[in-house]
C-alpha positions in Angstrom: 8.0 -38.4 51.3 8.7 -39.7 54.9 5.1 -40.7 55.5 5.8 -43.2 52.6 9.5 -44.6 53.7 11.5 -42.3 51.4 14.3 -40.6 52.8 15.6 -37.3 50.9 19.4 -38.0 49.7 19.5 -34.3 48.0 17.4 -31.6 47.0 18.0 -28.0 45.5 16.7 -25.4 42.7 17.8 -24.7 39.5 17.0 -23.1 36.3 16.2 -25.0 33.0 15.2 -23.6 29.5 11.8 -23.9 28.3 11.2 -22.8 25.1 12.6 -18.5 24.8 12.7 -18.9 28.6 14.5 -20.4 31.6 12.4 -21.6 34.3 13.0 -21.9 37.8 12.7 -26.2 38.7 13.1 -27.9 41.9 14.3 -30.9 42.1 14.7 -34.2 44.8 16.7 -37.4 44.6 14.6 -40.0 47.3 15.4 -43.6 48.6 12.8 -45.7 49.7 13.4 -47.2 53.1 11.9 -50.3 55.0 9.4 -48.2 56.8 7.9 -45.3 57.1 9.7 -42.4 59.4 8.5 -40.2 61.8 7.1 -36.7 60.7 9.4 -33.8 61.2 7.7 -30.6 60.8 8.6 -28.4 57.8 9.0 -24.8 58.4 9.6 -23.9 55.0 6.6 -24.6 52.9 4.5 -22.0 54.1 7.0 -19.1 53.7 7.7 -20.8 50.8 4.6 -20.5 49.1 3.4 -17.5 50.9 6.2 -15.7 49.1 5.0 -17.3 45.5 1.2 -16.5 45.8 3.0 -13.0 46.5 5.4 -12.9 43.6 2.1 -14.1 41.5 -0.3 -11.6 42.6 2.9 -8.7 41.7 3.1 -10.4 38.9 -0.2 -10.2 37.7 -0.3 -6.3 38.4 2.5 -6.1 36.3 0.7 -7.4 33.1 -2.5 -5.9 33.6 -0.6 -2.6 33.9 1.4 -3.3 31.2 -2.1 -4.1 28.9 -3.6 -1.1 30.5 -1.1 1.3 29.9 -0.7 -0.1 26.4 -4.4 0.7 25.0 -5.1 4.3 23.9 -8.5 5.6 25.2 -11.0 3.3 23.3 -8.7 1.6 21.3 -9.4 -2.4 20.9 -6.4 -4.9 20.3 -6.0 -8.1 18.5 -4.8 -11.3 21.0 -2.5 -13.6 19.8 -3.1 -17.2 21.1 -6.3 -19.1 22.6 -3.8 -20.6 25.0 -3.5 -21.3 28.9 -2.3 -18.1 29.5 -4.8 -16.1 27.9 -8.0 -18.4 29.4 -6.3 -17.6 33.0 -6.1 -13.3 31.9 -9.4 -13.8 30.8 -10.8 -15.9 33.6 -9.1 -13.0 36.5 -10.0 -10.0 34.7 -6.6 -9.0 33.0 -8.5 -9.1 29.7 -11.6 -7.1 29.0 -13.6 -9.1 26.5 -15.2 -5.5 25.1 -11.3 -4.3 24.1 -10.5 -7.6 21.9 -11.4 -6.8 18.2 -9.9 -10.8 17.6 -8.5 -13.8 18.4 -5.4 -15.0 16.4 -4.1 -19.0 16.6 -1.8 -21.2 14.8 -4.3 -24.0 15.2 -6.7 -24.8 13.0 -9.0 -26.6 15.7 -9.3 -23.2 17.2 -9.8 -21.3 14.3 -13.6 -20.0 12.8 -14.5 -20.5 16.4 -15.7 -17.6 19.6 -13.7 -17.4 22.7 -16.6 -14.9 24.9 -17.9 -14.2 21.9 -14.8 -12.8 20.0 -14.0 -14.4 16.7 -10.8 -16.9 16.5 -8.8 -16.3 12.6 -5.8 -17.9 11.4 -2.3 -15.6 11.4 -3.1 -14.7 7.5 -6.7 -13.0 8.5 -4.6 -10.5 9.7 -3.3 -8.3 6.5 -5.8 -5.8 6.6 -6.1 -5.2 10.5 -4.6 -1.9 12.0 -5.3 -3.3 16.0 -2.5 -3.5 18.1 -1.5 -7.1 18.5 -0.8 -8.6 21.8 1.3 -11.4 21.9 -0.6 -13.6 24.6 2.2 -15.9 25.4 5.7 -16.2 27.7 7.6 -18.8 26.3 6.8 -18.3 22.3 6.9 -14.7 22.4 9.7 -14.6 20.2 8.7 -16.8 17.7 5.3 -14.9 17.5 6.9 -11.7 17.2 9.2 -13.2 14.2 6.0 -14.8 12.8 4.1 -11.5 13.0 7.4 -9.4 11.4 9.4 -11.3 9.2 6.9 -14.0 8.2 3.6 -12.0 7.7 5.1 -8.7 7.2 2.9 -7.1 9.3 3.4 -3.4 11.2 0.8 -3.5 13.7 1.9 -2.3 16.8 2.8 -5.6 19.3 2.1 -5.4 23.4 4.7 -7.4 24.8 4.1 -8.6 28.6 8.2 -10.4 29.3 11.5 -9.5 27.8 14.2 -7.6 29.5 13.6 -4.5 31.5 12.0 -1.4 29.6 11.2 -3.7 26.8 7.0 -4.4 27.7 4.4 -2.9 26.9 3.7 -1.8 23.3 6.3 -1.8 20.5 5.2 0.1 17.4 6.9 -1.5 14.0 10.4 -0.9 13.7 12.0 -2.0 16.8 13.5 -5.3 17.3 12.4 -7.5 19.9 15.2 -9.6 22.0 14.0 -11.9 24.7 17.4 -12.2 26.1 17.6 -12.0 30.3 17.5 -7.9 31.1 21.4 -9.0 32.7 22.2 -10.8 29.0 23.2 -13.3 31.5 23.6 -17.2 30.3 21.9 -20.3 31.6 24.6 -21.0 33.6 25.2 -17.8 35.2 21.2 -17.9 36.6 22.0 -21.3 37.7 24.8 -19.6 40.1 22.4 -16.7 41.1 20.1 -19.0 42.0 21.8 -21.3 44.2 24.0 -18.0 45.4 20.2 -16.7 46.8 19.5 -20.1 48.3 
């Protein structure tokens, strides 16, 4: 922003709800100035981002483990949702085409179509299927989950990948899902934890 005759007035981080979730946001407030200023080198960035590609890559572990472990020996599963998140598992390996019986979505535009050569069905296609079902996003796991239970009626076991600690992985019929923070901390209480950390 200096390069281009902004000077920074405030910048921070913060947490804002997206959907079930809170997300972690930066922000910056700018003025533009007559000219350009003189580069000051940044010493954060790099760490910065060296410690995201980190947290990603632990991330990722994390859900293919949590698929993994959740699959008896042969067994196939049904994936909710044609989505961004389940092109990028399929595009870095933490979905094996050969272990997806089906692909469910919402959308029609999506539906009676292949995804790697796995069928796409709509939610109701689902009645007679014993798979396990995972729920192949983060911020509408919830409503999936209450879609799949209360709306469909169905008692296939789920594979959840986020909710609070202990709570991933599969979840035969029965048990209630909450995607509440593991602390059961608010909004505003992450907001302080986050800036505390800063």
């Amino acid at each position: 922003m200096q390069a281009r005759g902004f000077r920074g007035v405030e910048s921070g981080l913060t947490v804002r709800p997206l959907h079930e979730v809170t997300c972690p946001c930066t922000y910056g407030i700018f003025e533009k100035r007559t000219g350009p200023a003189a580069m000051e080198f940044d010493a954060q960035t790099e760490s910065g981002l060296q410690a995201y590609v980190e947290g990603c890559m632990g991330e990722d572990a994390r859900i293919r483990s949590a698929i993994r472990q959740s699959l008896f020996p042969g067994e196939r599963m049904i994936v909710w949702g044609v989505g961004t998140h389940t092109l990028r598992l399929l595009a870095t390996g933490g979905f094996d085409p050969a272990r997806i019986a089906l692909f469910v979505d919402t959308n029609p535009k999506y539906q009676r179509q292949q995804l790697r050569g796995v069928p796409i069905v709509a939610p109701d296609e689902l009645k007679t299927r014993p798979e396990p079902i995972l729920i192949s996003s983060r911020s509408s796991q919830q409503a999936i989950h209450d879609q799949i239970r209360i709306v469909l009626g169905l008692q296939n076991p789920l594979i959840l990948l986020y909710g609070p600690l202990g709570s991933t992985g599969r979840v035969e019929a029965g048990r209630a899902l909450d995607t509440t923070p593991a602390s059961g901390t608010s909004l505003e209480e992450h907001e302080h934890k986050l800036s505390a950390d800063v």
